[in-house]
C-alpha positions in Angstrom: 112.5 115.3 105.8 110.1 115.6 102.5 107.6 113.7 101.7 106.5 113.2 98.0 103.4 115.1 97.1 100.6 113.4 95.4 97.2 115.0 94.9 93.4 114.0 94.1 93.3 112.2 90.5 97.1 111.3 90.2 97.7 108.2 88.8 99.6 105.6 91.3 100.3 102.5 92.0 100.0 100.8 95.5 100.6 97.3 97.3 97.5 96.2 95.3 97.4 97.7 92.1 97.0 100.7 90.2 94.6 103.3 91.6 93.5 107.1 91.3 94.0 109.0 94.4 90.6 110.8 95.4 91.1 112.2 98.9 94.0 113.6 100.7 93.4 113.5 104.7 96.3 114.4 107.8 95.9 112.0 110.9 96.1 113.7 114.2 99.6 112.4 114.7 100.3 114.8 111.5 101.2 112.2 108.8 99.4 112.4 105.5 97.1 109.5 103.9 95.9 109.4 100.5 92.4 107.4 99.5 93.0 105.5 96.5 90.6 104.1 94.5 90.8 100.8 92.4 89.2 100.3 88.6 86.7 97.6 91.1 85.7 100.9 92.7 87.3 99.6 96.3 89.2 102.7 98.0 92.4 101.9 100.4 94.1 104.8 102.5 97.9 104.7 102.5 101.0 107.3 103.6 103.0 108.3 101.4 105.3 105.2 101.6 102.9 103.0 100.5 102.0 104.5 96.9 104.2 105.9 94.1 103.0 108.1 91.2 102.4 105.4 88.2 104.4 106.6 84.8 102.1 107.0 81.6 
């Protein structure tokens, strides 16, 4: 199974709105969660299925 790949200062978009992700972190149950910040400055940490790169 892949997983998309996103990376600190790609552009995405998440249940609550377009962010910047600015920290990539595994769990100790080996899953990947990305921080994403908001333009209000409020960060949110969500796997993979929860964000998708944003397009221009």
């Amino acid at each position: 199974m892949s997983e998309t790949s996103f990376s600190p200062g790609d552009d995405v978009f998440t249940p609550s709105g377009r962010g910047t992700v600015i920290d990539v972190r595994a769990t100790p149950s080996g899953k990947w969660v990305f921080g994403v910040e908001d333009s209000d400055g409020a960060v949110g940490y969500f796997t993979g299925r929860g964000i998708r790169h944003a397009e221009g």
